[in-house]
PDB file of N, CA, C, O and CB in Angstrom:
ATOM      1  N   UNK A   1       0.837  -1.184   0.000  1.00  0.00           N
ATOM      2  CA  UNK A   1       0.000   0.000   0.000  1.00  0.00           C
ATOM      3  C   UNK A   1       0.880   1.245   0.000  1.00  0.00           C
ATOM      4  O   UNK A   1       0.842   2.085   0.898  1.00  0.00           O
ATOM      5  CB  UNK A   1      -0.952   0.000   1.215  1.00  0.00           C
ATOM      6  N   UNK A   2       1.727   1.310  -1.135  1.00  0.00           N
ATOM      7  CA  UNK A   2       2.343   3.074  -0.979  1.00  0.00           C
ATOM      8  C   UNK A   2       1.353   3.926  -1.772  1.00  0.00           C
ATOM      9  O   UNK A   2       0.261   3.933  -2.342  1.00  0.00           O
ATOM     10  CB  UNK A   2       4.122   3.420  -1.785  1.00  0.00           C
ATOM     11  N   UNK A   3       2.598   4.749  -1.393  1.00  0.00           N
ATOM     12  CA  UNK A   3       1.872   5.939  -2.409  1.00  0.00           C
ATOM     13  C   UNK A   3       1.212   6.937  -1.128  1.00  0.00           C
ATOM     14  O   UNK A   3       1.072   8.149  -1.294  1.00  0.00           O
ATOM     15  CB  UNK A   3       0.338   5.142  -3.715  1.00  0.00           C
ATOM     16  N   UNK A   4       0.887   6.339  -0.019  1.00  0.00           N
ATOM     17  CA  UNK A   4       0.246   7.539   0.861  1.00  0.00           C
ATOM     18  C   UNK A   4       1.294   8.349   1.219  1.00  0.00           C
ATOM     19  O   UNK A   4       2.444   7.954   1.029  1.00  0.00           O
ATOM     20  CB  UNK A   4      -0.520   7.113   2.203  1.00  0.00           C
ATOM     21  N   UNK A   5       0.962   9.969   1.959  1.00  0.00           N
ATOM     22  CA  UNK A   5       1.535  10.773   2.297  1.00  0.00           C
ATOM     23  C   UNK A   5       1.175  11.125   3.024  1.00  0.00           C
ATOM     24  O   UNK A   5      -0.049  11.121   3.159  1.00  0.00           O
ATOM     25  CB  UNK A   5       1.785  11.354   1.810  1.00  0.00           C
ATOM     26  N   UNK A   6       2.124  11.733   4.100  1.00  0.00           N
ATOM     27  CA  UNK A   6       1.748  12.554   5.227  1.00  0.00           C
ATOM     28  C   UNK A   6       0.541  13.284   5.110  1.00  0.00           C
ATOM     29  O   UNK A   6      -0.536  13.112   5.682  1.00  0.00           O
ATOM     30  CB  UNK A   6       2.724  13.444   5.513  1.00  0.00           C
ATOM     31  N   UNK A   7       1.056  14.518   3.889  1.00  0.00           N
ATOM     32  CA  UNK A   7      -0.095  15.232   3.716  1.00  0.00           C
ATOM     33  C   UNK A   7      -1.481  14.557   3.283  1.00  0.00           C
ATOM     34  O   UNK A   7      -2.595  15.044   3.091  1.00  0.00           O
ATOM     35  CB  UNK A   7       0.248  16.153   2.823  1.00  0.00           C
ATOM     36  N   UNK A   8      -1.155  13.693   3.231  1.00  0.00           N
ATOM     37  CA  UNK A   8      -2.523  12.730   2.265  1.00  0.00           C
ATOM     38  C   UNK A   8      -3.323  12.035   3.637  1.00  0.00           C
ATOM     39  O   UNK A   8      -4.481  11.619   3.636  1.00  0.00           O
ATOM     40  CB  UNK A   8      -1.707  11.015   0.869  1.00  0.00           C
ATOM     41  N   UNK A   9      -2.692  12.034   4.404  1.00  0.00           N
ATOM     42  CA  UNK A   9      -3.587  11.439   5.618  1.00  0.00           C
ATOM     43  C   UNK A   9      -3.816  12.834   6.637  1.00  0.00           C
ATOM     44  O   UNK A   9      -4.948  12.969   7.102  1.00  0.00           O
ATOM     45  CB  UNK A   9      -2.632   9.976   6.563  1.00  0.00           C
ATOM     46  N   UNK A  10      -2.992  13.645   6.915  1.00  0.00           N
ATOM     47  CA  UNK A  10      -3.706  14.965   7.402  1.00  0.00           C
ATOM     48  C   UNK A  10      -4.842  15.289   7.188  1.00  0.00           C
ATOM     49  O   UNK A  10      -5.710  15.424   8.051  1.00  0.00           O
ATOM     50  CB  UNK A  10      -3.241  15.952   7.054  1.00  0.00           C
ATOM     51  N   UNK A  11      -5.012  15.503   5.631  1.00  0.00           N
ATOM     52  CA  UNK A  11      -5.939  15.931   4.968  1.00  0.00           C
ATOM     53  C   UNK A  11      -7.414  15.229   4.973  1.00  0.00           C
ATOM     54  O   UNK A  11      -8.518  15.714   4.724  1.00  0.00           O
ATOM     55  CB  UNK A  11      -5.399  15.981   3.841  1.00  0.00           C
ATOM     56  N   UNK A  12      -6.883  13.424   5.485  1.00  0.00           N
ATOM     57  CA  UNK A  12      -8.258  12.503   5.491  1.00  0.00           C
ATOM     58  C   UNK A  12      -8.806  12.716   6.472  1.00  0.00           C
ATOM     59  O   UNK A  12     -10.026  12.821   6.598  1.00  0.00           O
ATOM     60  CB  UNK A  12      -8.215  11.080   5.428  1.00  0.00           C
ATOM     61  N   UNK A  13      -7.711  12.844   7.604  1.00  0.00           N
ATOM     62  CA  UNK A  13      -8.401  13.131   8.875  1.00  0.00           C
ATOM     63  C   UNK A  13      -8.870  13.916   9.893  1.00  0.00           C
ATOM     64  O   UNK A  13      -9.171  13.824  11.084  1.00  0.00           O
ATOM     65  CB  UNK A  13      -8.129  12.807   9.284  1.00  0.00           C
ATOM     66  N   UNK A  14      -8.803  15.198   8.479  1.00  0.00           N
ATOM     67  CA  UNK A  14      -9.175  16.711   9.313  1.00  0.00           C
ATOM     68  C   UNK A  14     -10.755  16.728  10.161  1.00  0.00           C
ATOM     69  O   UNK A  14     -11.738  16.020   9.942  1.00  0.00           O
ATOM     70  CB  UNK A  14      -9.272  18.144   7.938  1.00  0.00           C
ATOM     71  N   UNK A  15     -10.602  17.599  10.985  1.00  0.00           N
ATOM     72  CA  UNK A  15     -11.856  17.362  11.850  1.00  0.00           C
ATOM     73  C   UNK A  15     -11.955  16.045  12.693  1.00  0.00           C
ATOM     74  O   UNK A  15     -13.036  15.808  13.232  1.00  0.00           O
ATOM     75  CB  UNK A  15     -13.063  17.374  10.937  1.00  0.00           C
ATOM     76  N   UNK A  16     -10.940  15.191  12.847  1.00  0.00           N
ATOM     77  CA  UNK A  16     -11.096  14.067  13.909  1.00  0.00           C
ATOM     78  C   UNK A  16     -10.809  14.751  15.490  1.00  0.00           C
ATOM     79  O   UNK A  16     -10.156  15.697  15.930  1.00  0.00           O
ATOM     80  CB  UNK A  16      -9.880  12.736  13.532  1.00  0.00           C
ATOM     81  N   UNK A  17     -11.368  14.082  15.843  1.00  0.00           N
ATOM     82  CA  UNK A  17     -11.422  14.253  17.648  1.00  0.00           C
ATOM     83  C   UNK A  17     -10.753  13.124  18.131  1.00  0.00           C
ATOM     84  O   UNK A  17     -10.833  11.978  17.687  1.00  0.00           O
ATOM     85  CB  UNK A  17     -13.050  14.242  18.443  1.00  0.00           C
ATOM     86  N   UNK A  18      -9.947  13.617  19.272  1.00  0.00           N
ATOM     87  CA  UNK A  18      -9.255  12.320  19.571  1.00  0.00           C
ATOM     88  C   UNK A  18      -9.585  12.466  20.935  1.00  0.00           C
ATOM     89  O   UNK A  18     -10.059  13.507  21.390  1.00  0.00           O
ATOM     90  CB  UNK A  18      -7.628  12.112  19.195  1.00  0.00           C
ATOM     91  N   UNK A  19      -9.294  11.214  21.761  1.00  0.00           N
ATOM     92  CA  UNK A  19      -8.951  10.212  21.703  1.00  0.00           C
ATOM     93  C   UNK A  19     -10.434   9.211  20.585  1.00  0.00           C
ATOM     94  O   UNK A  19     -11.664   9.256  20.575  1.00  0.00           O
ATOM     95  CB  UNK A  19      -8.574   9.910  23.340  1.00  0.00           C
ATOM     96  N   UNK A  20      -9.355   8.411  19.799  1.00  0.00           N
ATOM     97  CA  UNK A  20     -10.365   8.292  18.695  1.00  0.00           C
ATOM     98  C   UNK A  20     -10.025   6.747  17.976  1.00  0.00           C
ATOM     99  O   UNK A  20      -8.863   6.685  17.573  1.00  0.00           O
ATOM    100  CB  UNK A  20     -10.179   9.701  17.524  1.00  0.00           C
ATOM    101  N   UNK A  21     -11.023   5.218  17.699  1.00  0.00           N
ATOM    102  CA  UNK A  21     -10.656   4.136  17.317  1.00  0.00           C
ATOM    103  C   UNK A  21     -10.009   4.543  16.249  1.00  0.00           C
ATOM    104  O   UNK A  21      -9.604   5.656  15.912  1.00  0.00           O
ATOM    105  CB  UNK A  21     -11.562   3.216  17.183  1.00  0.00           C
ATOM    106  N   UNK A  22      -9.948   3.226  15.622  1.00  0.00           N
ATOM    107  CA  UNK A  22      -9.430   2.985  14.126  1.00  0.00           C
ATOM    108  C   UNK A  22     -10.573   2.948  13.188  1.00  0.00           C
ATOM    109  O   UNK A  22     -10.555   3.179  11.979  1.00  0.00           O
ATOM    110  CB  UNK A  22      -8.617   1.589  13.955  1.00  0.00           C
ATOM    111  N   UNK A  23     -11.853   2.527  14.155  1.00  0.00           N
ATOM    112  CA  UNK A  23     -12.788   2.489  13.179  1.00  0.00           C
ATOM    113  C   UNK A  23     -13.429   4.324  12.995  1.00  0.00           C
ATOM    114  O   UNK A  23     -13.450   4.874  11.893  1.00  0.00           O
ATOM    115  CB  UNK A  23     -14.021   1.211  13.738  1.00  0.00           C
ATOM    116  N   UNK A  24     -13.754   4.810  13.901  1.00  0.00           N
ATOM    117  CA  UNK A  24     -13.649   6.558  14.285  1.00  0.00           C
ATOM    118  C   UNK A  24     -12.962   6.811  13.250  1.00  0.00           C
ATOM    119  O   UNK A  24     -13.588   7.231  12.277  1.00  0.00           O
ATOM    120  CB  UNK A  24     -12.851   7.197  15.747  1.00  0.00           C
ATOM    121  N   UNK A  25     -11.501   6.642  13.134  1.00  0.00           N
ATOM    122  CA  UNK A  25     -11.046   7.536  12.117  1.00  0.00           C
ATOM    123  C   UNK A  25     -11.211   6.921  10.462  1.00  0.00           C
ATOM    124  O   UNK A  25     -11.431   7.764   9.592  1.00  0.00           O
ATOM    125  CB  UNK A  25      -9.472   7.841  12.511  1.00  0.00           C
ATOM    126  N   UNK A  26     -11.126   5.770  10.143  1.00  0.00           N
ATOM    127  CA  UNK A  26     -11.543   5.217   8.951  1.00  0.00           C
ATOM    128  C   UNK A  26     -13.473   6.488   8.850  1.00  0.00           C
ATOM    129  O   UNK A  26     -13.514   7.508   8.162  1.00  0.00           O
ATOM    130  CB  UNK A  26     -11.653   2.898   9.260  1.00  0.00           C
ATOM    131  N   UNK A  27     -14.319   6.136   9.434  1.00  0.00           N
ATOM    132  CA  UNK A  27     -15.243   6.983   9.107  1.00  0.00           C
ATOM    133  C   UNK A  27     -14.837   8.196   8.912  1.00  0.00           C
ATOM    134  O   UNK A  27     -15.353   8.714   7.922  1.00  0.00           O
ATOM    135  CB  UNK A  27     -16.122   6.991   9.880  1.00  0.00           C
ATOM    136  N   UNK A  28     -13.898   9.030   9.648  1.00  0.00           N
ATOM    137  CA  UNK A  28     -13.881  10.663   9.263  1.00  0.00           C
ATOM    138  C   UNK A  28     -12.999  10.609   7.564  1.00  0.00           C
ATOM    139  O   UNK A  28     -13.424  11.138   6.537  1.00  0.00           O
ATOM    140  CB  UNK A  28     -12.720  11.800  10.803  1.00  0.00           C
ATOM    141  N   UNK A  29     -11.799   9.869   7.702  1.00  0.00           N
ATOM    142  CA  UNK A  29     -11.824   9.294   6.361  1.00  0.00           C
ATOM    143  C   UNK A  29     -12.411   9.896   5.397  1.00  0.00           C
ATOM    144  O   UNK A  29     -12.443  10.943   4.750  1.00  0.00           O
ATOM    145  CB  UNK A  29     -12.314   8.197   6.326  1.00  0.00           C
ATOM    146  N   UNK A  30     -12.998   8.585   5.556  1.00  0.00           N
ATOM    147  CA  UNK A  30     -14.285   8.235   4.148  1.00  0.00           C
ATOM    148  C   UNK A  30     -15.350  10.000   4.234  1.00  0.00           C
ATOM    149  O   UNK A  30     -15.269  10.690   3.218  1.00  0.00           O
ATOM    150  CB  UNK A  30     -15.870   6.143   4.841  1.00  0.00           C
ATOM    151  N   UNK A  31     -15.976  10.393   5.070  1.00  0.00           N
ATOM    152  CA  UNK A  31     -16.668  11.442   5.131  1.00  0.00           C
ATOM    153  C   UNK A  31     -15.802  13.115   4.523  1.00  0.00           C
ATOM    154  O   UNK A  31     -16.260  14.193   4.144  1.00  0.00           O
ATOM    155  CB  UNK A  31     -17.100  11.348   6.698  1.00  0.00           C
ATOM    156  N   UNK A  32     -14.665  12.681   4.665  1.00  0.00           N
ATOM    157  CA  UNK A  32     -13.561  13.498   4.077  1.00  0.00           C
ATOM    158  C   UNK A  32     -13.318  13.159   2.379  1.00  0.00           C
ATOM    159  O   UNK A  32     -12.569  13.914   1.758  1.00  0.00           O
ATOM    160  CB  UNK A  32     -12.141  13.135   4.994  1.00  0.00           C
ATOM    161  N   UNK A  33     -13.836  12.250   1.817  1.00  0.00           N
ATOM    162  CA  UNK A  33     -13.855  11.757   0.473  1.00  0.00           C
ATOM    163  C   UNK A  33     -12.482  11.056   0.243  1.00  0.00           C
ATOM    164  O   UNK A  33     -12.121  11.058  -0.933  1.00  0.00           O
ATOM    165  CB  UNK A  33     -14.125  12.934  -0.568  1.00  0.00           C
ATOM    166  N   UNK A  34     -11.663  10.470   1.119  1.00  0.00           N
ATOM    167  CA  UNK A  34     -10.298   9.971   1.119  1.00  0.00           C
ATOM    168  C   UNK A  34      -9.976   8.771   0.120  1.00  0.00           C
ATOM    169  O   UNK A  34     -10.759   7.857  -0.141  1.00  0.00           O
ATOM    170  CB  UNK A  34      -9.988   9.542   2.521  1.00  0.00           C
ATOM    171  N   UNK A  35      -8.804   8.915  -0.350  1.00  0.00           N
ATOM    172  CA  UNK A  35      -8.584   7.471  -1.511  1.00  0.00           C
ATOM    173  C   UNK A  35      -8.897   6.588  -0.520  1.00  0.00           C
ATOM    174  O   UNK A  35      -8.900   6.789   0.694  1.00  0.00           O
ATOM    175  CB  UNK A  35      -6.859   7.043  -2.330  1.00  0.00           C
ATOM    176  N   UNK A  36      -9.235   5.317  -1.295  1.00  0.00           N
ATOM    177  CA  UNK A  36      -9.132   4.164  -1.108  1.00  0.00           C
ATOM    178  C   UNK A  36      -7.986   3.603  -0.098  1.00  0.00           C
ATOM    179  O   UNK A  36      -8.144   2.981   0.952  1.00  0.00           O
ATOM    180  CB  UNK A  36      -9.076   3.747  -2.285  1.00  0.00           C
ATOM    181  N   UNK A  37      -6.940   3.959  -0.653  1.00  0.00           N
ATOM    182  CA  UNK A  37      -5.441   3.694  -0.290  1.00  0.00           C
ATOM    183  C   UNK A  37      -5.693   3.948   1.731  1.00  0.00           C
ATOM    184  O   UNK A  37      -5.888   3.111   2.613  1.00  0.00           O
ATOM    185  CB  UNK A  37      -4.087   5.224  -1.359  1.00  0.00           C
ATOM    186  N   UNK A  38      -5.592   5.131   1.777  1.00  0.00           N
ATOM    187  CA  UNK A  38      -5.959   6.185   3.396  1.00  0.00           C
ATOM    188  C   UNK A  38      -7.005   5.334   3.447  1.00  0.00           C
ATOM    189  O   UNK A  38      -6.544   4.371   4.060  1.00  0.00           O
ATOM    190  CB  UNK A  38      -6.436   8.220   3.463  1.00  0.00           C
ATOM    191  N   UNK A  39      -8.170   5.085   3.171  1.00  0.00           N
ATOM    192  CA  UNK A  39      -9.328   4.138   4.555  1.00  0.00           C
ATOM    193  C   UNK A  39      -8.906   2.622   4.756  1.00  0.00           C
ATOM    194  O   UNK A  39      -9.120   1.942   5.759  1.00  0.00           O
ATOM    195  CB  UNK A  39     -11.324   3.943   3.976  1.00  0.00           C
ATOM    196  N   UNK A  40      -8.082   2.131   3.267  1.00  0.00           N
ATOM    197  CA  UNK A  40      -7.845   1.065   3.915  1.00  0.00           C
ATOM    198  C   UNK A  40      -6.490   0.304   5.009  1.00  0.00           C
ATOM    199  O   UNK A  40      -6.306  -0.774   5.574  1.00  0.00           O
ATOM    200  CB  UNK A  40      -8.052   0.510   2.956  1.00  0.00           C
ATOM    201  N   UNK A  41      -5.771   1.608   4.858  1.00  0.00           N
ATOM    202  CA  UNK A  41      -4.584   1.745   5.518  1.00  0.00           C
ATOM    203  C   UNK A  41      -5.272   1.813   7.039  1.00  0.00           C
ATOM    204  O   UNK A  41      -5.030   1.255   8.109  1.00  0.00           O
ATOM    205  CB  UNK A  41      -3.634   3.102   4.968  1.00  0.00           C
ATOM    206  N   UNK A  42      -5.852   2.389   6.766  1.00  0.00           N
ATOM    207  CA  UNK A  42      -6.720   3.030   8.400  1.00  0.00           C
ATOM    208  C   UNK A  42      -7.576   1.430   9.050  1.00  0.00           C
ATOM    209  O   UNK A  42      -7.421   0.816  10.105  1.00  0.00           O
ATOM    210  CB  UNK A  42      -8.515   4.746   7.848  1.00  0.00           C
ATOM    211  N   UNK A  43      -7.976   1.323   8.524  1.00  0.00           N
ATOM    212  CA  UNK A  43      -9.091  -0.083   8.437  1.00  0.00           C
ATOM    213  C   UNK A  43      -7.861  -0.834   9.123  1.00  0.00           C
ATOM    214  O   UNK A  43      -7.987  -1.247  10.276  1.00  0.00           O
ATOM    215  CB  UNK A  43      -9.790  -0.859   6.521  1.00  0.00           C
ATOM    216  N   UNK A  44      -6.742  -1.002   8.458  1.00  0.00           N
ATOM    217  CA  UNK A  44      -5.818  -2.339   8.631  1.00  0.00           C
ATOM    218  C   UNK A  44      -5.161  -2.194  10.415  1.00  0.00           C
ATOM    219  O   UNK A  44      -5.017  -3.138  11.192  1.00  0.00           O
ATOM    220  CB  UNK A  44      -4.243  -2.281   7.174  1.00  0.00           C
ATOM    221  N   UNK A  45      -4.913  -1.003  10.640  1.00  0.00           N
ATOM    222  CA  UNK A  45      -4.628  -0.522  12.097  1.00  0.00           C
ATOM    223  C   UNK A  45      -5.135  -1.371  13.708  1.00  0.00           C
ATOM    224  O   UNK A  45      -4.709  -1.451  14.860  1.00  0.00           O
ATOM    225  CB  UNK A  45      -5.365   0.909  12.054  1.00  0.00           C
ATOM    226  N   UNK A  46      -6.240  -1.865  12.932  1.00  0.00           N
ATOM    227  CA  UNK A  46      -6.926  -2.663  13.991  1.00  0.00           C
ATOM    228  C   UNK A  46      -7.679  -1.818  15.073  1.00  0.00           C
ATOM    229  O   UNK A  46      -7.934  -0.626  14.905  1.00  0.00           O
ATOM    230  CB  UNK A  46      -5.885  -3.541  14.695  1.00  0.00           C
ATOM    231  N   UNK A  47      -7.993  -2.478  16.123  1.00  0.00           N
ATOM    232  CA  UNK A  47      -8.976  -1.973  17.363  1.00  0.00           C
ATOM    233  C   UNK A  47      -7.981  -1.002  18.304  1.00  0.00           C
ATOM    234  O   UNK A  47      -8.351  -1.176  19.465  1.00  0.00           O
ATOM    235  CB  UNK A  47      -9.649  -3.470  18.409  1.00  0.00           C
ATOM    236  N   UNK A  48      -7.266  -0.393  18.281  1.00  0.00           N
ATOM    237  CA  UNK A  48      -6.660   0.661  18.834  1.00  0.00           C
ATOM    238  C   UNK A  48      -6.895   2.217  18.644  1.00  0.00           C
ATOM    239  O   UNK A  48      -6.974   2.964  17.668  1.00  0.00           O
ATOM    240  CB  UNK A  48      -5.569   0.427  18.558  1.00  0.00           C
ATOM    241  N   UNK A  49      -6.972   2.365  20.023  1.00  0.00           N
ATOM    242  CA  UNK A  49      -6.709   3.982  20.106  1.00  0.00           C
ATOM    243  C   UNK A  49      -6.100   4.531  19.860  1.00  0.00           C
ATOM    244  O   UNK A  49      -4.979   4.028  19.784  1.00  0.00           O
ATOM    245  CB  UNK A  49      -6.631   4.536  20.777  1.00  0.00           C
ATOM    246  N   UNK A  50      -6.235   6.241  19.457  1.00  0.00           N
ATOM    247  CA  UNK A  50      -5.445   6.602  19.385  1.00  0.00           C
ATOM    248  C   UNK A  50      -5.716   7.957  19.844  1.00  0.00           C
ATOM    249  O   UNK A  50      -6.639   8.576  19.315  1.00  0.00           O
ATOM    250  CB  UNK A  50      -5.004   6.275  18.416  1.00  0.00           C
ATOM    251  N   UNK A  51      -4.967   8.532  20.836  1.00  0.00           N
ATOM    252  CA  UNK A  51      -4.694   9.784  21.514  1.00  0.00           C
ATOM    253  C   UNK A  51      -4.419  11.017  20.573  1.00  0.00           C
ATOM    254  O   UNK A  51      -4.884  12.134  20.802  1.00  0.00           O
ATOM    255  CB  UNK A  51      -3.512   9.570  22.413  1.00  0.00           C
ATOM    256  N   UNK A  52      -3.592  10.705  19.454  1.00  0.00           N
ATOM    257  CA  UNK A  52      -3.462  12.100  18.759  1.00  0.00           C
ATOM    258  C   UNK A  52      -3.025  12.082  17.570  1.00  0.00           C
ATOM    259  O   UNK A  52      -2.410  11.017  17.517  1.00  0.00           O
ATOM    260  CB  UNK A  52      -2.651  12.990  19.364  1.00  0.00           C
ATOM    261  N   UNK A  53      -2.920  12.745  16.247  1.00  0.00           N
ATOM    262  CA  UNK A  53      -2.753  12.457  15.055  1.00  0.00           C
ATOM    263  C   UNK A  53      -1.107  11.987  15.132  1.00  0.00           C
ATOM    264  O   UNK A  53      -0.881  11.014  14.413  1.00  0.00           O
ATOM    265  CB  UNK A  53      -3.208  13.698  14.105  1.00  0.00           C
ATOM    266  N   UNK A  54       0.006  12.474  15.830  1.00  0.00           N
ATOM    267  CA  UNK A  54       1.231  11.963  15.926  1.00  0.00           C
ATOM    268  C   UNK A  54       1.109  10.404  15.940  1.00  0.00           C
ATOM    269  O   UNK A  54       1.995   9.790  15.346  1.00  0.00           O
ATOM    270  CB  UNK A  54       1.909  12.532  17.121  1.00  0.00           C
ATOM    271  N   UNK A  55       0.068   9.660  16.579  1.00  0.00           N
ATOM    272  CA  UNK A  55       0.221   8.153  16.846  1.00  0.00           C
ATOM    273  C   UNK A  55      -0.450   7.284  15.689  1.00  0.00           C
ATOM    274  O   UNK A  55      -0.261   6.192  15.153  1.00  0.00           O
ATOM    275  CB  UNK A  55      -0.481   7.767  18.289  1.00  0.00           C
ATOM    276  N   UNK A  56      -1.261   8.268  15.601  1.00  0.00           N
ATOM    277  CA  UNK A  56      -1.649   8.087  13.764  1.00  0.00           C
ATOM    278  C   UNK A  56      -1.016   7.705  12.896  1.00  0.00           C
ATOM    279  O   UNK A  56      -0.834   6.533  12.565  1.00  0.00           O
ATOM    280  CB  UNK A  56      -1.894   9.063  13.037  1.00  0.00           C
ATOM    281  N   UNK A  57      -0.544   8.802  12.352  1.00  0.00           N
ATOM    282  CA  UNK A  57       1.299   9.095  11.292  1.00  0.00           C
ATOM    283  C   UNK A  57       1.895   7.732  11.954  1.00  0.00           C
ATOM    284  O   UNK A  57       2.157   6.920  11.067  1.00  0.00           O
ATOM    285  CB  UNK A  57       2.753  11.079  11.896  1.00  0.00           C
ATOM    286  N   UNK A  58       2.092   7.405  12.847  1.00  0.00           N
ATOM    287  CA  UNK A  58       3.554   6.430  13.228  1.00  0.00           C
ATOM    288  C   UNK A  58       3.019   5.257  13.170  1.00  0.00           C
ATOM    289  O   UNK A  58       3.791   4.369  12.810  1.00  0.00           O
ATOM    290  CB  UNK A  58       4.380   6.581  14.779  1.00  0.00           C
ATOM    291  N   UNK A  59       1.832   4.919  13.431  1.00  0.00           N
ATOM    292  CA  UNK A  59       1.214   3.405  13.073  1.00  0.00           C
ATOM    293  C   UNK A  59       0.819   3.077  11.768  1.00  0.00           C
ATOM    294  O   UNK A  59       0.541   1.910  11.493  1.00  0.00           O
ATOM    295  CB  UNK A  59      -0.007   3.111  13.806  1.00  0.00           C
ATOM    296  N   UNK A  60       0.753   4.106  10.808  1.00  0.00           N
ATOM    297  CA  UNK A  60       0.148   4.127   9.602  1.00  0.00           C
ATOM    298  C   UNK A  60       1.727   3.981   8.720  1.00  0.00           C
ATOM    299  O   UNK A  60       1.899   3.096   7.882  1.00  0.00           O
ATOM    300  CB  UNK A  60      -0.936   5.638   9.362  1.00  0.00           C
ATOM    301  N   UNK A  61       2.572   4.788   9.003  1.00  0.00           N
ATOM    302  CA  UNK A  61       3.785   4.503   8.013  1.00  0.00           C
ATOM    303  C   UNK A  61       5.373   3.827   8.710  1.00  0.00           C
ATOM    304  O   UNK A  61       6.504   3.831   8.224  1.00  0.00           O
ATOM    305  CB  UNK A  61       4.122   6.114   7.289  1.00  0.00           C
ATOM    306  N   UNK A  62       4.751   3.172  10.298  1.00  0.00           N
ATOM    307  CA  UNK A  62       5.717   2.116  10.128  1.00  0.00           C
ATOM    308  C   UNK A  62       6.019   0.913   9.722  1.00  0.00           C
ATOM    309  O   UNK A  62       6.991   0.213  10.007  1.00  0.00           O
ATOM    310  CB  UNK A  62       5.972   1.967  10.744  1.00  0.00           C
ATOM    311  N   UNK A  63       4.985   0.684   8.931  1.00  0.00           N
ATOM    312  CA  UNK A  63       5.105  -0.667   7.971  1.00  0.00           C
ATOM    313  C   UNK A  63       5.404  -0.802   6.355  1.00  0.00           C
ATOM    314  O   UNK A  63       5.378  -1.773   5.599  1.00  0.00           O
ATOM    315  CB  UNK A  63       3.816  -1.307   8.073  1.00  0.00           C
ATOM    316  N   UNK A  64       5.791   1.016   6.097  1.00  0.00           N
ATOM    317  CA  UNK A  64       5.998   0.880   4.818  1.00  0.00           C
ATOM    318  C   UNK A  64       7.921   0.262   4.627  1.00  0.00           C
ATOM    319  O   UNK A  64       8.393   0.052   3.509  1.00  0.00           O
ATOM    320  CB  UNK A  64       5.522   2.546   4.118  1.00  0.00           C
TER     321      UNK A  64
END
C-alpha cells in the first residue's frame, strides 16, 4: 500500500477528535472523500486507540 503521504492522511483526517478508534477515524476518512489507499490503511490498524494524530502518522507509516 504506498503511495500515501503525510499530507494525504492529514488531509483525510481533518476534523477528527481524539482520543479516537481505528474504526472513528476510517469513518472521518471516508466522510472526508479519502482514496481508497488512506481508509484502507486506516481499516488495517486494527482496534486501537489513538490519543493524537502523531500516533496516527507512526502506526500508519511504520510498515511501509
Amino acid at each position: 500500500m504506498a503511495g500515501i503521504t503525510p499530507p494525504d492522511l492529514q488531509k483525510a483526517l481533518s476534523g477528527a477528535e481524539y482520543p479516537a478508534s481505528s474504526d472513528q477515524l476510517r469513518k472521518v476518512a471516508e466522510d472526508n472523500h479519502a482514496p481508497k489507499e488512506v481508509t484502507e490503511r486506516i481499516s488495517h490498524l486494527g482496534k486501537k486507540e489513538f490519543q493524537n494524530p502523531a500516533e496516527v502518522s507512526k502506526a500508519v507509516f511504520q510498515n511501509e
